[in-house]
TORLUMGU-863100 format. One record per residue (C-alpha): residue in one letter; x, y, z negated. Coordinates in steps of 0.25 Angstrom, whole numbers, padded with zeros to 4 digits, always signed. Each point is the difference from the previous one (the first is absolute). Example, Ala and Ser with C-alpha at 12.3 -4.5 7.8 and 13.67 -1.06 7.14 Angstrom:
2
A+0049-0018-0031
S+0006+0014+0002
This chain:
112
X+0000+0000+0000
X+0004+0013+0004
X-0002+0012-0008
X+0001+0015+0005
X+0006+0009-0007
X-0009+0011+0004
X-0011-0008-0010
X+0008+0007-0012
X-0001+0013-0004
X+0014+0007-0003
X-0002+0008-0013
X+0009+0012-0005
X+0001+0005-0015
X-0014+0006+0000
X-0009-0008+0006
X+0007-0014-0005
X-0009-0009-0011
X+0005+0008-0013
X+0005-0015-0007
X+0012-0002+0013
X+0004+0016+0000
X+0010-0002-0010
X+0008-0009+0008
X-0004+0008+0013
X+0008+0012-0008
X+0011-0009-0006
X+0002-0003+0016
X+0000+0013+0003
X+0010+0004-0009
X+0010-0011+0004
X-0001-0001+0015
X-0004+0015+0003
X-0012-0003+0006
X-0013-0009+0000
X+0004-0011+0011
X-0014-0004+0008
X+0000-0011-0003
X+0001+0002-0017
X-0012+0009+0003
X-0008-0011+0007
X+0003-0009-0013
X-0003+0010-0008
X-0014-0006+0000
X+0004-0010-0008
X+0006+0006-0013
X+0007-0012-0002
X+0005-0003+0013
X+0006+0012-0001
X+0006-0001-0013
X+0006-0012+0005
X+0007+0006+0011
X+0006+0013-0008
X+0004-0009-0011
X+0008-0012+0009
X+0006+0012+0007
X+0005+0007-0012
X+0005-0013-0005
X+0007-0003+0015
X+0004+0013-0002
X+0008-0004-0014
X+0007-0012+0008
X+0015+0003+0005
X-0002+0001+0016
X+0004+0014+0003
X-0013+0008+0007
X+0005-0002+0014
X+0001-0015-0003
X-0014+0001-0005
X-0006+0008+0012
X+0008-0012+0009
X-0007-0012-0007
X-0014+0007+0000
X+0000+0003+0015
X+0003-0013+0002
X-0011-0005-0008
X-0008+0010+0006
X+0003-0006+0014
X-0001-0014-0005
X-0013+0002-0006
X-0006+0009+0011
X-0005+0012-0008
X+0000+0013+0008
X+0000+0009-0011
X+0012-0006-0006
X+0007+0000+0012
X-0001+0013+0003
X+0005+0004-0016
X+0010-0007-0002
X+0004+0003+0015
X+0000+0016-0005
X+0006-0002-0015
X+0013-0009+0007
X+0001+0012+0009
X-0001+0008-0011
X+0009-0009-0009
X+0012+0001+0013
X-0003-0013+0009
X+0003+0004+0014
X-0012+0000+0010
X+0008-0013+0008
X-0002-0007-0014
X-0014+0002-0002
X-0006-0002+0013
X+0010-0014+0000
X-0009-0003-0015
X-0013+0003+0008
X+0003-0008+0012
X+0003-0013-0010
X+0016+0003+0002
X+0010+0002-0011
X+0006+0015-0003
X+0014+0004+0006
């Protein structure tokens, strides 16, 4: 079964069920921003939970930032998830991959 993504509604800090805004701003605080994706989990306030919590605990972990962004893309590209590709496509940029290395991670490759 597929699901479309355009089923779920991607909330912001205002307009997000009041029990999962904590972890929206938590997110906020951390990555910058609120991800589309966060905001479509935001539905669920323990979904979302989950997610800002498992990233601050990867966060803790000793792979440097770049070396996250890397693995997250390309478990992004493994799993098939848009919004994660596109992300963590932007934060290793961000983080100093070159552009060869990331479209390499998005075409199933391996970074220079």
């Amino acid at each position: 079964m597929t699901v479309s993504t355009e089923s779920f509604a991607i909330h912001t800090l205002e307009d997000a069920p009041a029990p999962g805004r904590a972890a929206l701003e938590r997110l906020k605080k951390g990555v910058g921003m609120i991800p589309n994706l966060a905001g479509s989990m935001a539905a669920s306030p323990t979904l979302i939970d989950a997610f800002v919590t498992l990233r601050g605990i990867s966060q803790a972990g000793s792979f440097t930032p770049l070396e996250r962004e890397v693995l997250s893309l390309a478990n992004a590209v493994t799993n098939g998830c848009r919004y994660c590709q596109a992300i963590h496509s932007t934060f290793a940029l961000a983080g100093g991959l070159d552009e060869a290395s990331v479209a390499a991670i998005r075409a199933g490759g391996t970074p220079s």
